[in-house]
C-alpha positions as CSV (number, residue, x, y, z in Angstrom):
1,X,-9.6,-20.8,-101.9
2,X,-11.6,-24.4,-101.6
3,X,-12.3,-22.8,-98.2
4,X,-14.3,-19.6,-99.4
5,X,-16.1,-21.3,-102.3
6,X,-17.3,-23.4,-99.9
7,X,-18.5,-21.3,-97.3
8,X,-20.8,-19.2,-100.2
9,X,-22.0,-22.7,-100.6
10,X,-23.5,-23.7,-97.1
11,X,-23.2,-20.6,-95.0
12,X,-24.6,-17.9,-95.8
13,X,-27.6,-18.0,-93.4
14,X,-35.1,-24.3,-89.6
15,X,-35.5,-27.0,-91.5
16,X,-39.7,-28.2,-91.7
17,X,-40.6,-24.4,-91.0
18,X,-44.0,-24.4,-89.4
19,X,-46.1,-21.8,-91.6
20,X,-47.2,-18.8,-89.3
21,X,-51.1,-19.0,-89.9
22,X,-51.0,-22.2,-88.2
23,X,-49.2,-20.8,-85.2
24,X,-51.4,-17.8,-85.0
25,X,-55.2,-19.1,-84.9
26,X,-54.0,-22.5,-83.6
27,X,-57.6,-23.1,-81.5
28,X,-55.7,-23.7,-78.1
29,X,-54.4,-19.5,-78.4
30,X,-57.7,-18.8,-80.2
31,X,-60.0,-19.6,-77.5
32,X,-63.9,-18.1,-78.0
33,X,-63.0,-16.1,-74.3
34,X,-60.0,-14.6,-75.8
35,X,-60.4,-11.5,-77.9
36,X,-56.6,-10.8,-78.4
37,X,-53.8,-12.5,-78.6
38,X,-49.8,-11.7,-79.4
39,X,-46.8,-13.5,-79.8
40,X,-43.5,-14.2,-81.0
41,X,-41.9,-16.8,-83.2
42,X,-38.5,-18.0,-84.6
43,X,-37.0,-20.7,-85.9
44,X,-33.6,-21.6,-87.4
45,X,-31.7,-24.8,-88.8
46,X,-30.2,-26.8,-91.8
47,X,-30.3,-30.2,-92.9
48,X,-28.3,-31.8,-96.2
49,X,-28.0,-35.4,-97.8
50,X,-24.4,-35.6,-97.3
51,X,-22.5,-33.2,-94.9
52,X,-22.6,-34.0,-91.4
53,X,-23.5,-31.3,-87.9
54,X,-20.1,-32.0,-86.9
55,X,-18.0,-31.0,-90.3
56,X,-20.6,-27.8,-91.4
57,X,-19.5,-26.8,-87.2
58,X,-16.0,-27.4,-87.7
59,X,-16.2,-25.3,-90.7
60,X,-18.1,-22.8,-89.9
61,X,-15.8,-22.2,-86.7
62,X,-12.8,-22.7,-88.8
63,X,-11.3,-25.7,-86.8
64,X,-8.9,-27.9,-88.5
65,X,-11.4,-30.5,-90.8
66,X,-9.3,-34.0,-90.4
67,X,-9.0,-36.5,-92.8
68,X,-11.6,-38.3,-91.5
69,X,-14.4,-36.0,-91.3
70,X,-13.8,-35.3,-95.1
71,X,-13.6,-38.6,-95.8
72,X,-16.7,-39.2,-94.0
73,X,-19.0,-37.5,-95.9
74,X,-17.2,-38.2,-99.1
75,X,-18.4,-41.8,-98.3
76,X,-21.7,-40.5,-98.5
77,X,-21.8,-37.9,-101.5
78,X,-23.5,-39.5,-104.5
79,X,-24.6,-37.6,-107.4
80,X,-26.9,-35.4,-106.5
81,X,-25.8,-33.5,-103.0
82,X,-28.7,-30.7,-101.3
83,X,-28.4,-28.5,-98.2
84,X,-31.0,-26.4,-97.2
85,X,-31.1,-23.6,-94.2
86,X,-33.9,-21.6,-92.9
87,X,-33.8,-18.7,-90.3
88,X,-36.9,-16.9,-89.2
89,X,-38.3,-14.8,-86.4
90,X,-40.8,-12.2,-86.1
91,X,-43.6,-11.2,-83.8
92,X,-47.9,-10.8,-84.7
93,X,-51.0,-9.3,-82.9
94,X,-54.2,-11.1,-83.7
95,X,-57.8,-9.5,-82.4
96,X,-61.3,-10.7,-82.2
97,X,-63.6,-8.3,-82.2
98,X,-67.4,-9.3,-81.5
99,X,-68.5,-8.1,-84.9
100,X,-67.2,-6.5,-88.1
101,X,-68.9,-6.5,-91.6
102,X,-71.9,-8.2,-89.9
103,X,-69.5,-11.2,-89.5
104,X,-68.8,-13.0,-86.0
105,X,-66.4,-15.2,-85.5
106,X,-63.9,-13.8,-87.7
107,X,-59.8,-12.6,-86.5
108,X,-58.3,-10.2,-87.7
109,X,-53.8,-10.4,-87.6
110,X,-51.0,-8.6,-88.2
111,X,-47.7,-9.5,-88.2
112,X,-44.4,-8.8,-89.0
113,X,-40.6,-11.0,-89.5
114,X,-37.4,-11.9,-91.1
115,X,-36.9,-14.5,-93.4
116,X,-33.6,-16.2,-94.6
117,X,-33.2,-19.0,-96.9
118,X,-30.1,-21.2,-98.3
119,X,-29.9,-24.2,-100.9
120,X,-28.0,-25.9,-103.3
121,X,-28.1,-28.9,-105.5
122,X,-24.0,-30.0,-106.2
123,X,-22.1,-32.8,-107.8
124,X,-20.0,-35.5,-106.0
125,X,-17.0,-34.2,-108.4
126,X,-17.6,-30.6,-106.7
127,X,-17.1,-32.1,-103.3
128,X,-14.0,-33.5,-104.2
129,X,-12.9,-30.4,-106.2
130,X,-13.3,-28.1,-103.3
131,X,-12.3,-30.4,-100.4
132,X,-9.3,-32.3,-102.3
133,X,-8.2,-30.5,-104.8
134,X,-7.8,-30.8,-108.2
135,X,-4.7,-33.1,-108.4
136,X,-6.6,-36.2,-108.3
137,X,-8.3,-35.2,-111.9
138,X,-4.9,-34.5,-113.9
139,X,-5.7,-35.8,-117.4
140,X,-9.4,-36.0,-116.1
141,X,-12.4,-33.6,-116.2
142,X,-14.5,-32.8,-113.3
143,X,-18.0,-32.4,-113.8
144,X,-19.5,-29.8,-112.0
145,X,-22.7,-29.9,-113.8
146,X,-26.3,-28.9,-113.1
147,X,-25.5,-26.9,-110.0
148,X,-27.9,-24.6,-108.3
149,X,-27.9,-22.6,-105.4
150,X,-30.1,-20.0,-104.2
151,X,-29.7,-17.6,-100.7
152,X,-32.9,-14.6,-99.8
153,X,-33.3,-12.4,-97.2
154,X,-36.4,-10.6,-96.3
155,X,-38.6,-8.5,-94.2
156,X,-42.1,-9.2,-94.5
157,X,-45.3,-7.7,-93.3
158,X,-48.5,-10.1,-92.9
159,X,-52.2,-9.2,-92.8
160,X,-55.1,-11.7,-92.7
161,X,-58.1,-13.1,-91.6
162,X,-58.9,-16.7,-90.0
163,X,-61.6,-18.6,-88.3
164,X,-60.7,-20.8,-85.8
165,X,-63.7,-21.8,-83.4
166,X,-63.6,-25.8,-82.7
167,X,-62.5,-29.2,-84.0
168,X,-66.1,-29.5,-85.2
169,X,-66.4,-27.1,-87.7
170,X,-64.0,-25.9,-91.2
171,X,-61.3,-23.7,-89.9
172,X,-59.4,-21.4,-92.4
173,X,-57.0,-18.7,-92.9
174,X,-55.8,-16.1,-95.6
175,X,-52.8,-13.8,-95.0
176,X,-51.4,-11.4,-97.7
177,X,-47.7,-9.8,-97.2
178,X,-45.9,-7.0,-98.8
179,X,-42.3,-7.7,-98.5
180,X,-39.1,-5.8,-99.3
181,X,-36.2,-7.5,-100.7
182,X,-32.7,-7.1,-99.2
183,X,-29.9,-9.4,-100.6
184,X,-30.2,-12.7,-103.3
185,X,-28.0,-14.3,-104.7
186,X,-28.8,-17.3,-107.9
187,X,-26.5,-19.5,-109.8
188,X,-27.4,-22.4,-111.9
189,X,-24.4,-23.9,-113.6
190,X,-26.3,-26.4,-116.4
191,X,-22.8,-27.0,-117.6
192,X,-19.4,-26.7,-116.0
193,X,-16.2,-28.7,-116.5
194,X,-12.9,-28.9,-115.2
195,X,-10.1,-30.1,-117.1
196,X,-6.7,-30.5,-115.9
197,X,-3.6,-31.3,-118.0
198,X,-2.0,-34.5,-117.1
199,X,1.1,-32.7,-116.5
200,X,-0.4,-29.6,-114.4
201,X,0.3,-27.1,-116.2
202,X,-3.0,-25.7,-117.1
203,X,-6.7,-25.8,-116.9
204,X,-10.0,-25.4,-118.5
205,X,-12.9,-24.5,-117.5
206,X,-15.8,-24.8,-120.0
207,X,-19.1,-23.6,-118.3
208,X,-22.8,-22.6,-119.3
209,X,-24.4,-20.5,-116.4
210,X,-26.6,-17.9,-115.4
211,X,-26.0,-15.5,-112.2
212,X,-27.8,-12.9,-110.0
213,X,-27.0,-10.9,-107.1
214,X,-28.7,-7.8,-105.5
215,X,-26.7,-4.9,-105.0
216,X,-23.3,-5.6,-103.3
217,X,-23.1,-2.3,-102.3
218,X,-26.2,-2.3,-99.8
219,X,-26.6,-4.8,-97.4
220,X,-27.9,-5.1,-94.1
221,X,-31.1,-5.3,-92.8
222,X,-31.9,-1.8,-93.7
223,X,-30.7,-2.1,-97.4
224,X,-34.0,-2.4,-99.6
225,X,-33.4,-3.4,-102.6
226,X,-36.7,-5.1,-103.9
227,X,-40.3,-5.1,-103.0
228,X,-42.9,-7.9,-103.7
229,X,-45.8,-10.0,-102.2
230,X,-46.9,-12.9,-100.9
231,X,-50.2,-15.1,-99.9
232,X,-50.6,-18.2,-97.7
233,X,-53.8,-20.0,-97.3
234,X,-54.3,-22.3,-94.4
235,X,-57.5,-24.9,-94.5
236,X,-58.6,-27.4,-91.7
237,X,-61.5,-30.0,-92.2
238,X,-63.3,-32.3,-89.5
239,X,-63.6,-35.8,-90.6
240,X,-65.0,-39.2,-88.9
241,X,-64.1,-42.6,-90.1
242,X,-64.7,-45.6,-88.2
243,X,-65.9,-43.4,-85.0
244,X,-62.4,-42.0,-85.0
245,X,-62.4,-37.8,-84.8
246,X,-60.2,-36.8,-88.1
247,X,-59.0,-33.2,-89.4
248,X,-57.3,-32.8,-92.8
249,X,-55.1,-30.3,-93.0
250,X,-53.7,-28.1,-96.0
251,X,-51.8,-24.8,-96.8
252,X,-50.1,-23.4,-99.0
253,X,-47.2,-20.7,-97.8
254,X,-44.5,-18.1,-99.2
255,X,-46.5,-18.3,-102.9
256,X,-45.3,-14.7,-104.1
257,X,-42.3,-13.2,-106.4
258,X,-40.1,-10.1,-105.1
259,X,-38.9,-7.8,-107.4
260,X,-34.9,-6.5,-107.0
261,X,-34.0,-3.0,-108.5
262,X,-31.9,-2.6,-111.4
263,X,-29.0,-2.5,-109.7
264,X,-29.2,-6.2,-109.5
265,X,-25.8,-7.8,-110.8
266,X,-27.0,-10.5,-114.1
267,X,-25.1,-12.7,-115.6
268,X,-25.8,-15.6,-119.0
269,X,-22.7,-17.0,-120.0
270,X,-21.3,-19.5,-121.8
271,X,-17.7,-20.0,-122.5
272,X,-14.4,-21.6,-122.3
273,X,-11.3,-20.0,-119.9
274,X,-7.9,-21.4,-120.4
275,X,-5.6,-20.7,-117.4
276,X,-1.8,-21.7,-117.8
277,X,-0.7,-19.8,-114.3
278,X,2.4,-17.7,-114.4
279,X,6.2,-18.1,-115.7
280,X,8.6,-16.7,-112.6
281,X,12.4,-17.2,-114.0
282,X,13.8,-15.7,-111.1
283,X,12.0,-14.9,-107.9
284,X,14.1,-12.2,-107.5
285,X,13.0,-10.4,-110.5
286,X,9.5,-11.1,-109.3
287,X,7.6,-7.8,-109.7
288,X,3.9,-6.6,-110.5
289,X,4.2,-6.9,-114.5
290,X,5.0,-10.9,-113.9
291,X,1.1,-11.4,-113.5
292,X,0.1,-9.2,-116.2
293,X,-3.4,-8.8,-116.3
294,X,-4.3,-11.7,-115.0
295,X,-6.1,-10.7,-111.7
296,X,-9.4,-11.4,-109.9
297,X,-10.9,-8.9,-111.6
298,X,-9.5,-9.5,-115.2
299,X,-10.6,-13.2,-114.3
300,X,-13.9,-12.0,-113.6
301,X,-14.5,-10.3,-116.2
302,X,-13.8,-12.6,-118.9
303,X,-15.7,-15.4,-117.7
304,X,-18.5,-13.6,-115.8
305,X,-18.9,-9.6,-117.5
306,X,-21.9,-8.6,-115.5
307,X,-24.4,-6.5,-116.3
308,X,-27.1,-4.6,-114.3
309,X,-31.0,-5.1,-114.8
310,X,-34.1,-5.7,-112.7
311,X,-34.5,-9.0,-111.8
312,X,-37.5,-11.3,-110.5
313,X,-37.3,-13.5,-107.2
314,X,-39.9,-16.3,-106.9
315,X,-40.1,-17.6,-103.5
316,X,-39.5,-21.0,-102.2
317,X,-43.2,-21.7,-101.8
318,X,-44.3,-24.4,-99.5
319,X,-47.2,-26.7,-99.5
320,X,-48.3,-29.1,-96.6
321,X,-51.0,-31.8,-96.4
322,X,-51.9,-33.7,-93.7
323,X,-54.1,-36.3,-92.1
324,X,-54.8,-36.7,-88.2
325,X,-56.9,-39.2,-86.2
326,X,-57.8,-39.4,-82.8
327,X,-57.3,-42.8,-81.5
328,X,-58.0,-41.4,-77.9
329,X,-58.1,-38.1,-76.5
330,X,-54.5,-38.9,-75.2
331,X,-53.0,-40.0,-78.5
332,X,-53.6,-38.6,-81.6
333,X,-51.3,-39.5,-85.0
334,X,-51.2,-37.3,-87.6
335,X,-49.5,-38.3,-91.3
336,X,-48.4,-35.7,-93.6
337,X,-46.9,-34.4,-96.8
338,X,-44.4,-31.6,-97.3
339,X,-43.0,-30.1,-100.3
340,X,-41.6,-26.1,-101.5
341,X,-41.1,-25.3,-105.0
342,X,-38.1,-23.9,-106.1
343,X,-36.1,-25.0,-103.8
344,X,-34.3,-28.3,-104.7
345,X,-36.5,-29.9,-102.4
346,X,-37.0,-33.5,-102.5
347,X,-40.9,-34.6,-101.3
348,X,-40.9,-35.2,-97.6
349,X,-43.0,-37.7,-96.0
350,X,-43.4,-37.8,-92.3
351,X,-45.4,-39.2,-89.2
352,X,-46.1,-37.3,-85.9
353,X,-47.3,-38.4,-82.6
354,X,-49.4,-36.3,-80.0
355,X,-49.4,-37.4,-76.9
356,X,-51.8,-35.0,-74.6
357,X,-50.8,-35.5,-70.7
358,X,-53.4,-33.1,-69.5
359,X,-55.3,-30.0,-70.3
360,X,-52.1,-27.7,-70.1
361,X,-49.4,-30.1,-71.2
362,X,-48.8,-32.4,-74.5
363,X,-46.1,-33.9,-76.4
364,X,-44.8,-34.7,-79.8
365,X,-42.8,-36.6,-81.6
366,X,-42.2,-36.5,-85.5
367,X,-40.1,-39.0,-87.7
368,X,-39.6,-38.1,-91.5
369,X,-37.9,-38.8,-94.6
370,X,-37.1,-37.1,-97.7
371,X,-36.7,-33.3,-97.5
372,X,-33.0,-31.6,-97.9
373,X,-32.3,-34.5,-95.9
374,X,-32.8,-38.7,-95.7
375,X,-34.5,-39.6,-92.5
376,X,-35.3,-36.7,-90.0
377,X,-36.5,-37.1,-85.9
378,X,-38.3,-34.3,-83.9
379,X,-39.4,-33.9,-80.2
380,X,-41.8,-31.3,-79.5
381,X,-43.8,-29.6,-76.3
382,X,-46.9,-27.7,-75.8
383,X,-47.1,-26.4,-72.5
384,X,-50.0,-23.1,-70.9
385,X,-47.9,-21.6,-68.4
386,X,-50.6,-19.6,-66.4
387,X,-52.2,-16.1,-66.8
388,X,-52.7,-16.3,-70.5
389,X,-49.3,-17.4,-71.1
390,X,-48.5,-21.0,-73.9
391,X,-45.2,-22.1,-74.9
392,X,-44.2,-24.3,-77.9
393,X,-40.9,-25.4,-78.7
394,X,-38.7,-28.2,-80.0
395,X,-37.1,-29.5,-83.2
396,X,-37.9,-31.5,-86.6
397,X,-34.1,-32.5,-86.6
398,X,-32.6,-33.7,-83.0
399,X,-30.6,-36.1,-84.7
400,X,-27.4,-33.2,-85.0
401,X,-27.9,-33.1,-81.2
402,X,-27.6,-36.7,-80.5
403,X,-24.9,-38.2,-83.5
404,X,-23.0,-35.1,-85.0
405,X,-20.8,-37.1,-86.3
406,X,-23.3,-39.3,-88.5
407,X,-26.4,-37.2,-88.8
408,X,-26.7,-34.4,-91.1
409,X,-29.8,-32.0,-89.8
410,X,-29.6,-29.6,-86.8
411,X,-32.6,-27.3,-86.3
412,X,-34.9,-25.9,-83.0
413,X,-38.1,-23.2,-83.0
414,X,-39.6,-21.7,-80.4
415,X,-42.7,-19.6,-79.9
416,X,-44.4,-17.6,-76.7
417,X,-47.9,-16.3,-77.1
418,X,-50.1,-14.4,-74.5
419,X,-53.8,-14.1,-74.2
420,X,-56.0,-11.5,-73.2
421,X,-60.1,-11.7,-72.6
């Protein structure tokens, strides 16, 4: 049981997701000689505060969690606990044509992806709850309060617009998406206590909470049950302090709301549920009418009778500042600012390093802290493989590669593009 509460918890779906308008008129794919460009993109990871790579694998695989492991990251559970997990992957088509509306200069895009995202906010007492039982809190209450967790899946559909000519000159972009909505789930638990009787023999669970869920009947990636929209807005300025070449960068991503049919599962509840267990005199005059009607369901429905409505999905939106100087056209440093809304996000602050080795090869590396996360390392490469061809991949969160057992965030993206003139 601990098991399975968990695993809705953590698993159900990259950390520092790059937002696409960025990727797509990036001015090394968005050359003046190129008039079309395509591409594809993905990215996938987690990162959390207190659970480390190595237990969320063990788990996740269903190995035996040791002792150790659990009390591992029990050492480090405070208060307030977050994970967060991103997937994404999709594919876009840009063109340049030499004039439209009397306006040169200007890209047009389209493109097209999947979108998953996972987090939670949870108590220390709900660690210990779920990974050591309830034994430890007879004649004690457990306070599972202000939880929150919150899992989407999407398809979305992009069209925009960007400028992207040189490092001299404002570059921007504007994309709009129509999405459709295939499977959320919300809970926020404000209130919600454990009790359990010094002896055992019963417990109380005294809870205010509110829960929604799309349609548990269709799933998948064909199952549409919501449509909404979306903007992201992507601005880069040229700057020069001190006779050092500057850009400030800013955009704002996912800002949009999805809308689930009213077969969307609600739920606003607050109550008290008393549960003694069961009296079995003889096990061998165990039968069916020993558990009454007490079942999952019966459970279910006293302390969670759901109804079905239309609900509204507001998307983790995402906004992203940043500063970059060029010491020398070998090194540049870039300083940033990250944050996404509705998301139990904590502000994340981080530093990367460019390092150009030639015209067709540079490398980065980012260090961070804050985020779902504490501190937070990435590698990165650039790299133009000939005939129109430019790779980028790496990772905000090597550290799950290098200590599994210490570090908490695992994460990698990826992205081949293609040029024609």
């Amino acid at each position: 049981m601990r098991k399975l509460l968990f695993l809705n918890l953590i698993l159900i779906c990259n950390f520092n997701t790059e937002a696409q308008l960025p990727i797509i008129f990036s001015k090394d794919i968005s050359s003046d000689s190129a008039s079309i460009h395509v591409g594809i993109t993905g990215d996938a990871g987690f990162n959390s505060s207190a659970l480390t790579t190595r237990f969320i694998s063990k788990f996740y695989r269903g190995s035996y969690i040791d002792q150790d492991s659990k009390d591992g990251v029990l050492n480090r559970t405070k208060n307030i606990n977050r994970i967060g997990a991103d997937v994404n992957y999709g594919a876009f088509i840009s063109i340049k044509p030499d004039s439209l509306f009397h306006r040169k200069g200007i890209s047009y895009f389209l493109s097209i992806r999947n979108r998953e995202h996972f987090d939670t906010r949870y108590s220390d007492d709900f660690y210990k709850v779920a990974f050591y039982g309830n034994a430890q809190y007879a004649g004690k209450t457990a306070y599972l309060n202000n939880f929150n967790l919150n899992f989407i899946r999407y398809q979305q559909l992009q069209i925009g617009m960007y400028k992207a000519k040189s490092d001299t000159t404002i570059n921007w972009g504007i994309g709009f998406s129509f999405l459709t909505g295939e499977q959320f789930t919300s809970i926020t638990a404000n209130k919600a206590e454990l009790y359990t009787s010094a002896d055992g023999q019963y417990i109380n669970f005294n809870t205010s909470m509110q829960v929604a869920q799309s349609d548990t009947a269709h799933k998948g990636i064909g199952a549409l049950n919501g449509y909404g929209a979306s903007i992201e807005i992507y601005l880069e300025a040229p700057l020069k302090t001190r006779n050092k070449k500057c850009k400030f960068r800013v955009s704002v991503s996912d800002m949009g709301v999805i809308r689930f049919n009213k077969q969307t599962l609600y739920l606003n509840q607050d109550s008290l549920f008393h549960y003694s267990g069961f009296q079995i005199h003889n096990i061998n005059d165990l039968k069916d009418s020993t558990f009454g009607h007490t079942t999952k369901d019966s459970i279910q429905k006293t302390i969670a009778p759901f109804k079905k409505k239309a609900f509204n999905v507001t998307l983790p939106a995402t906004l992203d500042v940043s500063f970059e100087t060029e010491f020398t056209k070998y090194f540049h440093l870039k300083e940033g600012v990250k944050y996404i809304y509705n998301a139990n996000y904590t502000m994340l602050l981080y530093v990367r390093s460019n390092f150009i080795i030639n015209k067709e090869v540079s490398l980065n590396a980012t260090f961070g802290y804050g985020g779902y996360g504490t501190f937070n390392y990435g590698i990165g490469v650039f790299a133009k493989l000939g005939k129109g061809f430019m790779l980028t991949a790496g990772s905000n969160n090597i550290e799950g590669y290098v200590s599994p057992k210490f570090a908490s965030g695992l994460g990698a993206y990826a992205s081949l593009t293609k040029t024609f003139k």
